[in-house]
C-alpha positions in Angstrom: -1.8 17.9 -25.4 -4.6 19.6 -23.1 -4.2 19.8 -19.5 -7.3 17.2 -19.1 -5.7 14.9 -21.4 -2.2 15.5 -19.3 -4.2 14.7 -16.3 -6.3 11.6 -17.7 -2.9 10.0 -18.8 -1.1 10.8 -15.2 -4.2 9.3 -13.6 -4.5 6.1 -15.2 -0.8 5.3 -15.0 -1.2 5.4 -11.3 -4.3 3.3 -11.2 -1.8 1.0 -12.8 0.5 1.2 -10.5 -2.2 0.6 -7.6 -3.8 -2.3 -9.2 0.2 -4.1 -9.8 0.6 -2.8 -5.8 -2.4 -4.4 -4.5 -2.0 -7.7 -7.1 1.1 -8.2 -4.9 0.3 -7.9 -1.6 2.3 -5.0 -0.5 0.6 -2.2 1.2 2.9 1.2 2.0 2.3 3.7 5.3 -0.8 6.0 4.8 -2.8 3.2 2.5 -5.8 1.7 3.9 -5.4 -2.1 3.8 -8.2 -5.1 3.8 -8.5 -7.7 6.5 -5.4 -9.6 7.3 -2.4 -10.2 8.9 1.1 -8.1 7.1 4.8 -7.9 7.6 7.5 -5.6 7.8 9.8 -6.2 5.1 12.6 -4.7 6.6 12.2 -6.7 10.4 9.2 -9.1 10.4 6.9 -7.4 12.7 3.6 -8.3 12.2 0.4 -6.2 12.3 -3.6 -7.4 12.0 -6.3 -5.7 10.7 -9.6 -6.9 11.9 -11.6 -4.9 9.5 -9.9 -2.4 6.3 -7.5 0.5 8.2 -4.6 2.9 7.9 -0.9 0.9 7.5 1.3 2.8 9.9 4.9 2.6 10.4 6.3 -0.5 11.7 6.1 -0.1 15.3 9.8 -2.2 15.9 12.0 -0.4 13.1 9.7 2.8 11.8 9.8 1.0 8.1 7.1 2.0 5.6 6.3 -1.0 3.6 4.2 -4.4 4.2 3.4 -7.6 2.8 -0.2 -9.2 3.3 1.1 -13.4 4.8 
């Protein structure tokens, strides 16, 4: 296999992974998320994004991961 081909086929397996991600409504620290209210899934804090932004850390527990309510 050719290092493009190596690189094609790691590229579209995470596009994969990104589409499944964004299908569920979880967004991770560092991705830019749409419009909306999320929550921690570790304490229930709740952040709002008036227009698409950055996800940072949950300001109540430092936990990485959201999901778009």
């Amino acid at each position: 296999m050719s290092e493009e081909e190596a690189r094609r086929r790691e590229t579209a397996g995470r596009e994969e992974t990104s589409h499944e991600h964004l299908a569920s409504g979880m967004v991770k620290t560092g991705e830019i998320a749409a419009e909306g209210t999320y929550r921690c899934t570790n304490c229930g804090n709740e952040i709002s994004f008036d227009r698409p932004g950055h996800v940072p850390p949950c300001s109540v527990c430092t936990h990485t991961e959201w999901k778009r309510v």
